[in-house]
C-alpha positions as CSV (number, residue, x, y, z in Angstrom):
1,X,18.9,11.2,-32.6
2,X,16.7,14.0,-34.0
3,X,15.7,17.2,-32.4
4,X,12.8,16.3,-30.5
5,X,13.8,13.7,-28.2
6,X,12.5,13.5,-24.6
7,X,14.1,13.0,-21.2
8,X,12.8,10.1,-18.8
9,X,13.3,10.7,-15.3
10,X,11.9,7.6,-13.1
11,X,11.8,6.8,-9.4
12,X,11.7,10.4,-8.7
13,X,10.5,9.3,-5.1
14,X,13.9,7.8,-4.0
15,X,16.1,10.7,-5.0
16,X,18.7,11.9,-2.3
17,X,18.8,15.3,-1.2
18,X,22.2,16.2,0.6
19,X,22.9,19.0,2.7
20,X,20.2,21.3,4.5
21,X,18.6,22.0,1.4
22,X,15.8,20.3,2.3
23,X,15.2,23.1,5.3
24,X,16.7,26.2,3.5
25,X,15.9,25.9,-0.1
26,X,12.8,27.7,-1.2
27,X,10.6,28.5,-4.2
28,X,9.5,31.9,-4.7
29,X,6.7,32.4,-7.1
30,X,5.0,36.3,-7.5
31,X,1.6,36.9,-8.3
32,X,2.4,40.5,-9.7
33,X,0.2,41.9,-7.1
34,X,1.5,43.6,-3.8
35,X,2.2,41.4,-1.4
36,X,1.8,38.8,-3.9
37,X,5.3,37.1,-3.1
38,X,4.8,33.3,-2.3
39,X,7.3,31.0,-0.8
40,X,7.5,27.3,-0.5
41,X,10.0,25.0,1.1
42,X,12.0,22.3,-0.6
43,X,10.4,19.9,2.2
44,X,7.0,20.7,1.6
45,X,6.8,20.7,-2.1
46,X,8.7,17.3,-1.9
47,X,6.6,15.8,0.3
48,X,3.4,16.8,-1.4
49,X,5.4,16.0,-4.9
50,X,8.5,15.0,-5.5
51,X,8.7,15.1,-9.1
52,X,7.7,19.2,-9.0
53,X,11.1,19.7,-7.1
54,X,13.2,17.8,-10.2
55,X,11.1,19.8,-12.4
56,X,11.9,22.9,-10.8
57,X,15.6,22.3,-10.4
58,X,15.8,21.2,-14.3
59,X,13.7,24.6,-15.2
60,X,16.2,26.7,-12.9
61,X,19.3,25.2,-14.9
62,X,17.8,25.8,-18.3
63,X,18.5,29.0,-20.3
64,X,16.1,31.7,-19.6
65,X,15.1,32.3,-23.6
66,X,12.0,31.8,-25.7
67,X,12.8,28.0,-26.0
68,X,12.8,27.3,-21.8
69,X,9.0,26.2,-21.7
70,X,9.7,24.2,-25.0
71,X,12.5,22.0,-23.2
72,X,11.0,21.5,-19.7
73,X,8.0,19.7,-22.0
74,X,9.9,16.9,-23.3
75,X,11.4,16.4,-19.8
76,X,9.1,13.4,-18.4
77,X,9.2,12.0,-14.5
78,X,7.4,9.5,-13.1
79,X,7.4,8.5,-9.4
């Protein structure tokens, strides 16, 4: 196995979300402007996406370093 090997996620459609996460969790993103704070619900980005709410999770769990970005690029998902 050598250092750049990727990650396949398929069927990212059919995953199972438990809990109330689907109503509660959401994803901030800030523009660096006042009143720039954005939030989106764990419904609505996985209804318009459902492989952006793997992504995110996987990007959330990763160490926050210089080499994040690097790893969330070999990470694939298809529908």
């Amino acid at each position: 196995m050598d250092a750049k090997s990727s990650v396949l996620i398929t069927n990212a459609a059919k995953v199972k979300i438990t809990g109330k996460k689907l109503l509660q969790k959401e994803y901030y993103h800030y523009s660096g402007y006042p009143g720039g704070l954005k939030a989106r619900k764990m419904s609505a980005v996985f209804a318009k996406n459902p492989a952006e709410v793997l992504k995110l999770t996987v990007w959330n769990m990763l160490p926050k370093n210089k080499l994040r970005a690097q790893m969330i690029k070999r990470l694939k998902i298809s529908n």
